[in-house]
N, C-alpha and C positions, 0 to 999 in steps of 0.2 A: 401208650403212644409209641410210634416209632424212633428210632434215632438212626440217623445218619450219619458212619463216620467218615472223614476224612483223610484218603492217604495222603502223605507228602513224601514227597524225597526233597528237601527242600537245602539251598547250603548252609542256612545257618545253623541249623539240624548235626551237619557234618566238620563245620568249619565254626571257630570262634570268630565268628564276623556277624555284624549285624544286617538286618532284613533289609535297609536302603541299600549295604553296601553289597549285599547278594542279588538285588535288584540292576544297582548298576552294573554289575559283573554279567549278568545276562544282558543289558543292553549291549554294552561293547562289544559280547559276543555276536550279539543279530548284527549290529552295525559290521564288523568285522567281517563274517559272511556275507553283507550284502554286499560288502566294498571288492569283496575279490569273484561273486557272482558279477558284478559289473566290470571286471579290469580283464575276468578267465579268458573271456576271446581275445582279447590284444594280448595278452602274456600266451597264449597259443599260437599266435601269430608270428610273434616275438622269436618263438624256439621253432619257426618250421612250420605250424601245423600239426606236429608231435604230440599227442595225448598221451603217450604211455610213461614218458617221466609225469608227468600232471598227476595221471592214475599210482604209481608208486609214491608220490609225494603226499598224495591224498591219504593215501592207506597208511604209511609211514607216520605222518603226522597224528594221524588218529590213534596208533601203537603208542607213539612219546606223549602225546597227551593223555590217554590215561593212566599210563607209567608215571608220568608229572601230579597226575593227581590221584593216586594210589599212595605215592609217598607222600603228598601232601596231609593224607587223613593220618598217615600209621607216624609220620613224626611229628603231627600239628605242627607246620612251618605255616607262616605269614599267608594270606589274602593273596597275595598280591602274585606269589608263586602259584594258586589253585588257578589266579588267571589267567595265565599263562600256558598251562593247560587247557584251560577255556577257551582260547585265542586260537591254542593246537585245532582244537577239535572247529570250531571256525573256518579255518582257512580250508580244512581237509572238504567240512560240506561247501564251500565257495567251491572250490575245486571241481566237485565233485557235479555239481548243477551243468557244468561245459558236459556232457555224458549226453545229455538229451539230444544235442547238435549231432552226437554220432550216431545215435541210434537214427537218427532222420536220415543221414548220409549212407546209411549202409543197408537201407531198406528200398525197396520200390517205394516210388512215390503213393501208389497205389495201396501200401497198406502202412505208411509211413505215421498215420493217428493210431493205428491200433500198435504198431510197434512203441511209439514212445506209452498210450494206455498201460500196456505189458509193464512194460520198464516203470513206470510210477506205481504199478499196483503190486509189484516186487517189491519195489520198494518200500510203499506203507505196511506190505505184508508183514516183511524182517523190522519195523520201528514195533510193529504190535507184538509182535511174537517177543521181541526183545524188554517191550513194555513188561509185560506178561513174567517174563524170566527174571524180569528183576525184583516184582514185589512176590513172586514164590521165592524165591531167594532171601528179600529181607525179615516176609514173614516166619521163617525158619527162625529167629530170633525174636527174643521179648522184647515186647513195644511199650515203649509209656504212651495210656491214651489220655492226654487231653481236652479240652473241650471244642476244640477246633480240629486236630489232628495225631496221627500216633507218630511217634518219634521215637527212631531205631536205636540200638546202641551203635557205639563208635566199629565193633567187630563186625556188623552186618555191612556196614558201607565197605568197611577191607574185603569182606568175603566176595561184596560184590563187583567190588573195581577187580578185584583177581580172578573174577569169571570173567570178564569184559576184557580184562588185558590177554587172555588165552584166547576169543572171540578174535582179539586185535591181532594177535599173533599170527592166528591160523590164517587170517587175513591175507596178512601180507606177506606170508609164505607161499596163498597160492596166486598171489599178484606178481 
């Protein structure tokens, strides 16, 4: 017969926290992106109409948060600081959804579906390639397979928040 395994990258994997408590740490996350996907355009409003501190803050944020949770793995500090991190990387994709509004604005109206298309399919392109980068990365390390799922060591999750925080870097270096 066949077997099917399971990857995870899952926090409690990474984090001494338990599965409700890493459950909730991704809701507050979605909640928190959705609360500033909803407030982006009055807080753009707010500063001017200005997107480029919005866009510096966005990429900014997404550097400190996984800075925030880089150290979080390599000195196992509390929950509560990896969310915090979490919360970072949050606000950077809130942020970061007001982008659609300008790609509308700065197109003819005339090709203005296929420009924001573009813009979203860049986008899932670098989520997959990024997908993709990360579990060659943690596969480079020995996995405990379980019956449910393989589970990395503590050094693959370093290796990999340290490839993500040079990602972050180079980021917002060229932002």
């Amino acid at each position: 017969t066949a077997t099917t395994e399971i990857y995870t990258l899952s926090l409690h994997d990474a984090l001494p926290i338990c599965p409700s408590e890493a459950s909730t740490f991704t809701l507050i996350m979605v909640a928190t992106a959705a609360g500033v996907v909803f407030f982006s355009g009055v807080l753009s409003r707010w500063i001017g109409n200005r997107r480029k501190p919005l866009a510096v803050a966005a990429v900014a944020l997404t550097l400190a948060g996984t800075g925030v949770i880089l150290v979080c793995i390599e000195f196992s500090l509390p929950g509560w600081v990896f969310l915090c991190g979490y919360v970072m990387y949050a606000v950077s994709t809130g942020l970061a959804a007001m982008f659609v509004a300008a790609v509308r604005e700065v197109n003819h109206p005339s090709v203005t579906a296929v420009s924001v298309g573009y813009y979203n399919a860049g986008g899932y392109l670098i989520i997959a390639m990024a997908t993709q980068m990360s579990g060659w990365v943690l596969d480079r390390y020995p996995a405990t397979v379980t019956a449910t799922a393989r589970v990395y060591p503590h050094e693959a999750y370093r290796t990999l928040f340290l490839v993500l925080l040079g990602v972050a870097a180079v980021s917002m270096a060229f932002t």
